[in-house]
C-alpha positions as CSV (number, residue, x, y, z in Angstrom):
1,X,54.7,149.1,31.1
2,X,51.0,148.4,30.6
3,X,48.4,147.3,32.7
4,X,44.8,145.4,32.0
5,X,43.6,147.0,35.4
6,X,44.9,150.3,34.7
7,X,41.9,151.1,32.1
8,X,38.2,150.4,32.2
9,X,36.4,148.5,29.5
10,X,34.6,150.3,27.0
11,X,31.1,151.3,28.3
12,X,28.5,151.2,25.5
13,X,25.5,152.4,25.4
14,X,22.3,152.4,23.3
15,X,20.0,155.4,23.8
16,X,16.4,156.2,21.7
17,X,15.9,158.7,19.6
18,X,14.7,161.5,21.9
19,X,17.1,160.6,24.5
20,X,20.6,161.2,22.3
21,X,20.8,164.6,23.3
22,X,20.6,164.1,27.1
23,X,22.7,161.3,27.0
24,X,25.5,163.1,25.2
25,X,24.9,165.8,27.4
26,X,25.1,163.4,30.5
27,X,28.5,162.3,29.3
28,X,29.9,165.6,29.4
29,X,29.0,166.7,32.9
30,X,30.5,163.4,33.8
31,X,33.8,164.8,32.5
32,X,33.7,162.7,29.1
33,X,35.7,164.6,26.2
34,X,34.1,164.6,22.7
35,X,36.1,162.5,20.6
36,X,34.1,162.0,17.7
37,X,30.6,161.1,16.5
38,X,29.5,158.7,13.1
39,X,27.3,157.3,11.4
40,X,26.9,153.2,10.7
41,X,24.7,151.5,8.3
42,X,21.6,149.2,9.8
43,X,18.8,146.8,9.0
44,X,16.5,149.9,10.4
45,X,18.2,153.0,8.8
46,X,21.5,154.9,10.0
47,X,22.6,154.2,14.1
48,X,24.6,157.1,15.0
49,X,27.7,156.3,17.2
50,X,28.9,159.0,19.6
51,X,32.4,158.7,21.9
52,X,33.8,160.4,25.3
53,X,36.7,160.0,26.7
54,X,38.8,160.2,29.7
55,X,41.6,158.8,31.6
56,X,39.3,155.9,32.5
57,X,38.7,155.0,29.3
58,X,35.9,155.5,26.6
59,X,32.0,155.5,26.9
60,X,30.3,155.0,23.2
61,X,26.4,155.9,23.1
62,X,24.5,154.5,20.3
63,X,21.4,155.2,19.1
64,X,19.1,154.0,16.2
65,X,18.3,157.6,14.9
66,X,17.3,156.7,11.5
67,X,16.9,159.7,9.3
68,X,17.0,162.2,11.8
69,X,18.4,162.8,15.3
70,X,18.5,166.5,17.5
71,X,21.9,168.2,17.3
72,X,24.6,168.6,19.8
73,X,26.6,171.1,18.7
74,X,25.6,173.7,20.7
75,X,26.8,171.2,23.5
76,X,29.8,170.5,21.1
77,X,30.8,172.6,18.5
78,X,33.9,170.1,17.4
79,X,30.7,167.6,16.2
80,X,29.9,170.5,13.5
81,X,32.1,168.6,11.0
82,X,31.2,165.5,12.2
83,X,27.4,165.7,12.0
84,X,27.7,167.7,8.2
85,X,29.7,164.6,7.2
86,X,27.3,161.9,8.6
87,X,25.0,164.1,7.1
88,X,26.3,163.9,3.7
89,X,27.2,160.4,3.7
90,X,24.7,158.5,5.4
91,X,21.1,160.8,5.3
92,X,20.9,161.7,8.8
93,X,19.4,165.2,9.3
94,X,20.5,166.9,12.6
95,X,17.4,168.7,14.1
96,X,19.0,172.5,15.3
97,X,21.7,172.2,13.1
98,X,21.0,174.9,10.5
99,X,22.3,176.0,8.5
100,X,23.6,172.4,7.8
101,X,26.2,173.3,5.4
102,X,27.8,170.2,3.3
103,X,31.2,169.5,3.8
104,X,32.0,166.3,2.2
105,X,29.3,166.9,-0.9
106,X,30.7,170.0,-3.4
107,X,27.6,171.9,-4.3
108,X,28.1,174.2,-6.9
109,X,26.7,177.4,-5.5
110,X,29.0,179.0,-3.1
111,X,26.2,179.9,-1.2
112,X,25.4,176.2,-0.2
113,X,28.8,176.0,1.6
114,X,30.4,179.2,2.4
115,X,29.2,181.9,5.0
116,X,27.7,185.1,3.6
117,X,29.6,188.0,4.1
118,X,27.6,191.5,3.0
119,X,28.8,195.3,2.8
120,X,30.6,197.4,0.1
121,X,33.9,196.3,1.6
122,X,34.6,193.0,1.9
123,X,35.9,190.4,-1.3
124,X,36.8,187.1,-1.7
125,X,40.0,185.4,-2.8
126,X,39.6,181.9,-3.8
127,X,43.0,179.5,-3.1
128,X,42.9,176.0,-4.5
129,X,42.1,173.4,-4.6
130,X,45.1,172.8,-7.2
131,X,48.2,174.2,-5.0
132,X,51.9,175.1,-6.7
133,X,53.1,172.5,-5.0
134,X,53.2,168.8,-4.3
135,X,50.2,168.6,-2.1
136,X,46.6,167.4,-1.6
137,X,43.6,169.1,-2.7
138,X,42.3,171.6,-0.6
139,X,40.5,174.9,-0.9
140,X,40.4,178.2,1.1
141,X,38.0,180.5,0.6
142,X,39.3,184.1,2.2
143,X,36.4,186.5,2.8
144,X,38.7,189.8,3.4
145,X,38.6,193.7,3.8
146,X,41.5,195.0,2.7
147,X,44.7,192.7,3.5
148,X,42.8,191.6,6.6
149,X,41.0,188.3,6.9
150,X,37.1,188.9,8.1
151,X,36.8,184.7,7.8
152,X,37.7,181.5,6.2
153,X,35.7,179.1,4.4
154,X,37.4,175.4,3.9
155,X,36.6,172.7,1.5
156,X,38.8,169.5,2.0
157,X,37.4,166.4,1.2
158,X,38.2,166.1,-3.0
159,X,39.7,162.4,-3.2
160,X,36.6,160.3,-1.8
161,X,39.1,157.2,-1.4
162,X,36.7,155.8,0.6
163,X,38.7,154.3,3.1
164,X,36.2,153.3,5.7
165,X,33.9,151.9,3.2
166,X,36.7,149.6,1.5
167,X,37.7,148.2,5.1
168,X,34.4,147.1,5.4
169,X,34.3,143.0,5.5
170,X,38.2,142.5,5.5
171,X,39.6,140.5,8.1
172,X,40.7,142.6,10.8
173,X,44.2,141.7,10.0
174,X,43.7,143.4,6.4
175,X,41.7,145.8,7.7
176,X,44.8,147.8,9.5
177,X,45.9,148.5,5.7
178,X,43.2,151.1,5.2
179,X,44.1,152.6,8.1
180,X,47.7,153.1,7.5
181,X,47.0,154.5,3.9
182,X,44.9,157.4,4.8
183,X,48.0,159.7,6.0
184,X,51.6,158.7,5.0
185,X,52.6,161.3,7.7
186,X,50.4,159.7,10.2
187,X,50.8,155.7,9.2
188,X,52.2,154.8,12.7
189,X,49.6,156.3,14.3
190,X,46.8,155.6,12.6
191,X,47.7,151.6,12.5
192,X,48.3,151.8,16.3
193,X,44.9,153.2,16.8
194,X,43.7,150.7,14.4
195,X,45.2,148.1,16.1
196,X,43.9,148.9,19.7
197,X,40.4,149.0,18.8
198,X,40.6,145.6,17.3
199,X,42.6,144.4,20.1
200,X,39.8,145.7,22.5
201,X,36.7,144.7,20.6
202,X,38.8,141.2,20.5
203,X,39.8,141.4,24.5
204,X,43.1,141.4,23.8
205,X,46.3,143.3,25.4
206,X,49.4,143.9,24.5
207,X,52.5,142.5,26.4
208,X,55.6,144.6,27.7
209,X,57.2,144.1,24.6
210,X,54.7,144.9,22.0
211,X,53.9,148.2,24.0
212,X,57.9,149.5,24.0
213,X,57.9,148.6,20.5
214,X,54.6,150.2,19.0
215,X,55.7,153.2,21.5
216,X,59.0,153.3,20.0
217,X,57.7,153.2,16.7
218,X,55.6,156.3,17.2
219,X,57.8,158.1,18.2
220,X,60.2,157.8,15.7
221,X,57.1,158.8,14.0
222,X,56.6,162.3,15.8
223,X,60.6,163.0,15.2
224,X,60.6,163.3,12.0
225,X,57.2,165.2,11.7
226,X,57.8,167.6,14.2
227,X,61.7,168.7,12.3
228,X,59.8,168.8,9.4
229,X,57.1,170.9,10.8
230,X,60.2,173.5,12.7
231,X,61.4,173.6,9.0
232,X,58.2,174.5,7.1
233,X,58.0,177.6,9.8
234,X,61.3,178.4,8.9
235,X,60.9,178.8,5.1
236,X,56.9,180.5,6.3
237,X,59.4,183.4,7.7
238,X,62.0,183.4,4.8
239,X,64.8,181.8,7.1
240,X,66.5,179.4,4.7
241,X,69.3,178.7,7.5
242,X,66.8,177.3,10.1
243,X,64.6,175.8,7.1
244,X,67.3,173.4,5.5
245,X,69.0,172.5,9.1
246,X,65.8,171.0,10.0
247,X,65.1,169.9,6.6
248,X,68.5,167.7,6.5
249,X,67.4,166.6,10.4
250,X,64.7,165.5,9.0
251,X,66.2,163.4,6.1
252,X,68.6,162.1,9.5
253,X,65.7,160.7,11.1
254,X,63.9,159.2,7.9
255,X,67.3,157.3,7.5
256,X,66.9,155.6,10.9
257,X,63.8,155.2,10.4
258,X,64.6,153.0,7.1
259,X,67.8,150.8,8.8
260,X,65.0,150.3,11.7
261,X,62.2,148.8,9.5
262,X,62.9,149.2,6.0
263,X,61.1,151.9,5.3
264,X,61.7,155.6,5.5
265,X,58.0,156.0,6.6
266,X,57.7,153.2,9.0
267,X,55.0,151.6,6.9
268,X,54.4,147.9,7.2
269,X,55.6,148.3,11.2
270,X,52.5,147.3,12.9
271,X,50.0,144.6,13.1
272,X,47.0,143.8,14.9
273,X,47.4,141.0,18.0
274,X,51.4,141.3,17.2
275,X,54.7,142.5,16.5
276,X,56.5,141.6,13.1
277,X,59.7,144.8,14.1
278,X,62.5,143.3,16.5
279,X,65.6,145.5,17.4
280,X,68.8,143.5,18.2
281,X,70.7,145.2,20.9
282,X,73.6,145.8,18.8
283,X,71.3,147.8,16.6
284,X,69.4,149.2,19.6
285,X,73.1,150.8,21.0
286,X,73.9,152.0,17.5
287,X,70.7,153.8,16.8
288,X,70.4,154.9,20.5
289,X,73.9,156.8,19.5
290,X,72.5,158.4,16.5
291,X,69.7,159.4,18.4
292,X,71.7,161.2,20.6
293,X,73.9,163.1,18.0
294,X,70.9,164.1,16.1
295,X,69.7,165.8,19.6
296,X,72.6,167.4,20.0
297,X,72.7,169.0,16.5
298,X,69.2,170.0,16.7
299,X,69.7,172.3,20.0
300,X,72.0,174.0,17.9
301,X,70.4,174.6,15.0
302,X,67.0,175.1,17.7
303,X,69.1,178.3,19.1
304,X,69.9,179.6,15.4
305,X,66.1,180.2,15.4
306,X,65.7,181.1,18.9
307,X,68.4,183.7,19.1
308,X,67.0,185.6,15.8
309,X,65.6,188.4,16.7
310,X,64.1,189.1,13.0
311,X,62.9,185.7,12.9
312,X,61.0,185.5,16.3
313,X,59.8,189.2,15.5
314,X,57.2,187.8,12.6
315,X,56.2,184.9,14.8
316,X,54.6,186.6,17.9
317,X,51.0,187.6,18.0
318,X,50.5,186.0,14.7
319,X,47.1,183.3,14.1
320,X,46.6,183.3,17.5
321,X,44.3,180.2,19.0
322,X,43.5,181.1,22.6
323,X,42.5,178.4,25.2
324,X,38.8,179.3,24.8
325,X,38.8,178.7,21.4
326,X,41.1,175.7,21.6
327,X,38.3,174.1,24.0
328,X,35.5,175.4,21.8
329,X,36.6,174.0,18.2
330,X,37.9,170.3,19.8
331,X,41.8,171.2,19.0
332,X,44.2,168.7,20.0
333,X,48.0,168.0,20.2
334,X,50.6,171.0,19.9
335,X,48.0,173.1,18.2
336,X,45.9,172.7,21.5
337,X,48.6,172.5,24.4
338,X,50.9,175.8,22.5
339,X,47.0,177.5,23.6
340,X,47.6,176.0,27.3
341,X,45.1,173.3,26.8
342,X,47.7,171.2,28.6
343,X,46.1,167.5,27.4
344,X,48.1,165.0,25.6
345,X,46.5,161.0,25.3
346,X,50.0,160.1,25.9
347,X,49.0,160.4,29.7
348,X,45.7,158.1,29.0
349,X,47.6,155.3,27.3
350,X,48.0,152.2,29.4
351,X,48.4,150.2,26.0
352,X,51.4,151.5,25.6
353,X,54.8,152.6,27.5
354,X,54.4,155.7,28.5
355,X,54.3,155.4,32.5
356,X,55.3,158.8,33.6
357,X,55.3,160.7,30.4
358,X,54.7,164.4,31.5
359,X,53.6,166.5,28.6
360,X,56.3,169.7,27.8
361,X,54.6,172.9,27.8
362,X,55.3,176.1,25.6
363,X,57.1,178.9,28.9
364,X,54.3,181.1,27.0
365,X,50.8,179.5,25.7
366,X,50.4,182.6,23.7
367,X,48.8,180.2,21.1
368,X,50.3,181.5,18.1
369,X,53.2,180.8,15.5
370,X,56.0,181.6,18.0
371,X,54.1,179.0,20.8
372,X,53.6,175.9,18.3
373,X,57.0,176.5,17.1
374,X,58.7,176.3,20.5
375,X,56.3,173.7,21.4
376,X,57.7,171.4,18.9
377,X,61.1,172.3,20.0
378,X,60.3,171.4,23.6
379,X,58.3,167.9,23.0
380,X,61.5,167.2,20.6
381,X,63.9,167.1,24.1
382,X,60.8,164.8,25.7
383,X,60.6,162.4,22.9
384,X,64.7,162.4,23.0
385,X,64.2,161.0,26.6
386,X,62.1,158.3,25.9
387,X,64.4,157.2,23.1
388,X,67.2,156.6,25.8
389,X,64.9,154.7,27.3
390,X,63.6,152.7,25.4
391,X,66.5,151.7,23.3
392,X,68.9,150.7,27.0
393,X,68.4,147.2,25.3
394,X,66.8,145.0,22.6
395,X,63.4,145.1,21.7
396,X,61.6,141.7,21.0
397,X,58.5,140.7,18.9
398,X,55.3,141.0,21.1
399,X,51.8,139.6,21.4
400,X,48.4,140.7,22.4
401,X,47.1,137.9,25.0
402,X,43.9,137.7,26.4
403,X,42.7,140.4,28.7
404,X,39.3,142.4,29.3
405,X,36.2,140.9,27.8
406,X,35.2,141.0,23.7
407,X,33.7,144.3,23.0
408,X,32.4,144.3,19.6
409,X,33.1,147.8,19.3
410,X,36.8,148.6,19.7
411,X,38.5,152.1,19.9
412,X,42.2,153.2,19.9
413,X,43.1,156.6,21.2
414,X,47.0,157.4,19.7
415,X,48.6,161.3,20.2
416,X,49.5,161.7,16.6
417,X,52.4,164.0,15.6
418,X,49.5,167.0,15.0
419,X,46.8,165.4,18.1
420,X,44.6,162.3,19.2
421,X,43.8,159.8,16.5
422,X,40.9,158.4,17.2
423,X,39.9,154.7,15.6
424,X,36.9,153.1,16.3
425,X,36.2,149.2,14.9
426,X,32.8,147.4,14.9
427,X,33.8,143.8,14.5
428,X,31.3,140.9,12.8
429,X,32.5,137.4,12.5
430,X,36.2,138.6,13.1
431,X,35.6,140.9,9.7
432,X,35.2,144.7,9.8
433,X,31.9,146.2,9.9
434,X,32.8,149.9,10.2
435,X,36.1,151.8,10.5
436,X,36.1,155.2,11.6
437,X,39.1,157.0,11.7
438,X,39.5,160.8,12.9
439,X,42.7,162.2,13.1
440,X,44.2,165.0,14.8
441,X,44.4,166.9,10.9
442,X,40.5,166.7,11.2
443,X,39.9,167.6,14.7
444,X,42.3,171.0,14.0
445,X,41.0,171.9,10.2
446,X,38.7,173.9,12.0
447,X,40.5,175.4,14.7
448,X,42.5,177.0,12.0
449,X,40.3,178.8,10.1
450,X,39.7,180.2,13.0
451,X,42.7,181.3,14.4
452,X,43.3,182.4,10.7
453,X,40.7,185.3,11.3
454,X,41.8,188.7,12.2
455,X,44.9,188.0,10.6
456,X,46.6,189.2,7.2
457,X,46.4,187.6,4.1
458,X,50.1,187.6,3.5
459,X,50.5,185.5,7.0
460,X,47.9,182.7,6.5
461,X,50.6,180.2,4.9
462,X,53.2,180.5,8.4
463,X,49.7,180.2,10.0
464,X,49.1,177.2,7.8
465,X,52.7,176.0,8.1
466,X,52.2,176.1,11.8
467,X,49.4,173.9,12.2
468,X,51.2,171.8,9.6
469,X,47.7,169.8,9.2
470,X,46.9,166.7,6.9
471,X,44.4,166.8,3.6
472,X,44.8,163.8,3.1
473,X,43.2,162.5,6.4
474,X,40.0,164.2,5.5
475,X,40.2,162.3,2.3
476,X,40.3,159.4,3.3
C-alpha cells in the first residue's frame, strides 16, 4: 500500500549561474542519482532544470542560466544527450562541453555530428534511417575495421512531434495525452509518470485502490514487452521455435490486456487524480487463471531456449555492458541490472503497490545478450507473483486525495518495461507549462552504442534486439 509519510516532498532549488556546477555536484555526493536535466522557456532567457533522485525522493535545482551555463558532464556523462538537446532546442551553450555535437538538429556534414575516425583501415557503413521493416527512423553510423566495430555514431530524433511543446497550456487532465502518445510500448508508463508529477505538483496522493490498479496496469504492461523482447532475441539467433512461442505469448497477453480495458495496448487506462479501470472479482478470478496458465507455458517454452546449447553458444560474451559502463552512460532497467547495477524504481515507489518488491537478478551479470535475455525471463516469474496478488480480489476505481503540499513542479519516477521513466510537470493556473519526459529508451540509446563497440558487425542487430530500445521516445 502507499504511504504520504513514506516519501519526502520534492526539494527545489534555485541556484545562480556560477553556482550550477557545485550545486549539481553537491547533489551527487549527497547520494542523489542523475535523472535528467532540461531546459524551460522564461521572461529572462532559458532556466535550466536539473533532477536527483533517491529513495527519499527527488531534489530539482534550477537555475536562470540564460544563454549559457558550465557543463556537468564530466560529473555526469548520462547529461551528454541531455545538454546537446537543450542545446539544440532552447540556445543554451554548455561551457566545457566541446565538442558540443547536435543531436536533435541534422547537420548536413557528417563531421558536425559523428566522431572522426582516421587511418588507412577503418570505413564506415551507414544503416538507416529508413529500416526494412515496420519501424521508426533511426540511423547507425558503424565506423569499422574489418567486420569489427571501432564505434557507433547514432542519430534518432527524425519525427520532431513535439510532444512537450504541444502539452504546453492544456489542462493537466489533457495534458496526460501527450504523454501517453510518445511510446505505444511505453503508454502505461509514461501516463503513470505523467500522472504522479501532476498529482505531486497538485499535493495529491493516491488511495490503496488507485495504487493496486495503476500497479496492475503496469505490469500487464511489462508482460507483454518483456515476451516480445525474449522473442526478438530469439529470431536475433535464428531460433524460430523460441521466436514464435514467445511471439504467440505475447499475442496471449495483448488479449488480456484488451478483455481488461479494451484495448490491446492499455491506452486510455490512466488518468490524473483518478481511476476510470475497475476489475470485478469475477473477472479478477478469471484473468488471475489465465495468468497463471500463461506462466506455466512460458517456463516451458523458457527451457526450450535455456536447454539449447547452439542457442545460448551465440549469446555469451556478445555486446557486453559492464557495471562501470552501466554507471558511467546512466543505463537503467534490465539493460542496467543484467550489468549488476542492481537498481530498479520499483523499490522507490511509495505511490504505488509495490511494498516488498525485491528486484530478480540475472545468476551471472555478465552484461551481455545471454544476461538481459535471462533477466527478462527472471523478472517474468516476479511480475507473475504480483499478479497473484493483486488479482486475490476486485479492483475498484480510485482517487488521488489531498496529501503533501502544492509543488508547482511535479515529477513521476515509473520502471518502464526497458528502465525509469522520468516525467517532470511545471503547473500554471492548473494548465501545463512544461512536460519533460525521459524514458528509459533515451537513458539506454547511449549505453548501447557502446556496448556495441568491440563487437562484429554481423551481431549488432541481437545486440540491438537485446536492448530492445524505443525511437519513438526520442521523437517525441
Amino acid at each position: 500500500m502507499s504511504s504520504v509519510a513514506a516519501l519526502a516532498p520534492t526539494v527545489i532549488e534555485s541556484v545562480p549561474p556560477d553556482g550550477w556546477r557545485a550545486a549539481c555536484a553537491r547533489a551527487l555526493d549527497a547520494g542523489g542519482r542523475f535523472s535528467g536535466l532540461y531546459a524551460a522557456e522564461a521572461s529572462g532567457g532559458p532556466e535550466l532544470r536539473a533532477l536527483f533522485a533517491g529513495p527519499d525522493g527527488t531534489r530539482i535545482l534550477t537555475c536562470a542560466s540564460g544563454s549559457e551555463a558550465p557543463t556537468i558532464v564530466d560529473l555526469v556523462p548520462a547529461a551528454n544527450w541531455d545538454e546537446r538537446e537543450a542545446h539544440d532546442l532552447y540556445g543554451v551553450r554548455f561551457e566545457g562541453h566541446e565538442p558540443l555535437r547536435p543531436l536533435v538538429a541534422h547537420p548536413a556534414d557528417l563531421d558536425a555530428w559523428t566522431t572522426a575516425v582516421l587511418g588507412h583501415d577503418p570505413y564506415q557503413v551507414a544503416v538507416g534511417p529508413i529500416h526494412a521493416g515496420v519501424i521508426e527512423s533511426g540511423h547507425f553510423r558503424f565506423h569499422a575495421v574489418g567486420e569489427r566495430i571501432l564505434h557507433v555514431d547514432l542519430r534518432l530524433f527524425y519525427k520532431h512531434r513535439g510532444l512537450e511543446r504541444a502539452a504546453e497550456g492544456a489542462t493537466l487532465r489533457a495534458g496526460i495525452a501527450y504523454a501517453q502518445r510518445a511510446c505505444a510500448a511505453c503508454a502505461v508508463a509514461s501516463s503513470v509518470a505523467y500522472a504522479q508529477a501532476c498529482e505531486e505538483a497538485l499535493g495529491l496522493w493516491p488511495d490503496a485502490s488507485l495504487a493496486d490498479t495503476r500497479t496492475l496496469l503496469l505490469e500487464l504492461e511489462r508482460l507483454y514487452n518483456h515476451l516480445n523482447d525474449i522473442a526478438a532475441i530469439c529470431a536475433g539467433v535464428g531460433f524460430a521455435p523460441g521466436n514464435m512461442a514467445f511471439a504467440a505469448l505475447k499475442e496471449r497477453a495483448q488479449r488480456i490486456n484488451l478483455r481488461l480495458t479494451g484495448h490491446r495496448f492499455l491506452f486510455h487506462t490512466i488518468s490524473v487524480g483518478r481511476n476510470d479501470v475497475a476489475i470485478d472479482r469475477v473477472d479478477a478470478r478469471v484473468v488471475r487463471d489465465e495468468l497463471r496458465a500463461l506462466r506455466a507455458d512460458a517456463r516451458r517454452a523458457w527451457r526450450e531456449i535455456l536447454f539449447n546449447a547452439s542457442v545460448q553458444a551465440r549469446l555469451g560474451e556478445v555486446g557486453v555492458l559492464d557495471a562501470a559502463g552501466a554507471e558511467r552512460f546512466g543505463a537503467v532497467g534490465p539493460s542496467a541490472r543484467a550489468a549488476g547495477v542492481a537498481r530498479d524504481v520499483r523499490t522507490e515507489s511509495p505511490r504505488l503497490s509495490y511494498a516488498g518488491f525485491v528486484p530478480a537478478r540475472p545468476s551471472r551479470p555478465s552484461g551481455d545478450v545471454a544476461a538481459r535475455l535471462e533477466l527478462r525471463a527472471a523478472e517474468l516469474e516476479a511480475t507473475f507473483e504480483l499478479f497473484d496478488a493483486l488479482l486475490v480480489r476486485a479492483l475498484r476505481s480510485g482517487d488521488a486525495l489531498p496529501g503533501p503540499p502544492p509543488s508547482g513542479i511535479g515529477v513521476g519516477r515509473v520502471e518502464s518495461p526497458r528502465g525509469e521513466t522520468v516525467c517532470a510537470v511545471e503547473v500554471d493556473g492548473g494548465r501545463v507549462a512544461r512536460l519533460h519526459l525521459r524514458t528509459g529508451s533515451y537513458a539506454n540509446w547511449p549505453a548501447l552504442a557502446h556496448a556495441a563497440a568491440g563487437n562484429l558487425l554481423p551481431d549488432f542487430p541481437l545486440i540491438n534486439k537485446s536492448f530492445e530500445l524505443c525511437y519513438a521516445c526520442a521523437d517525441r
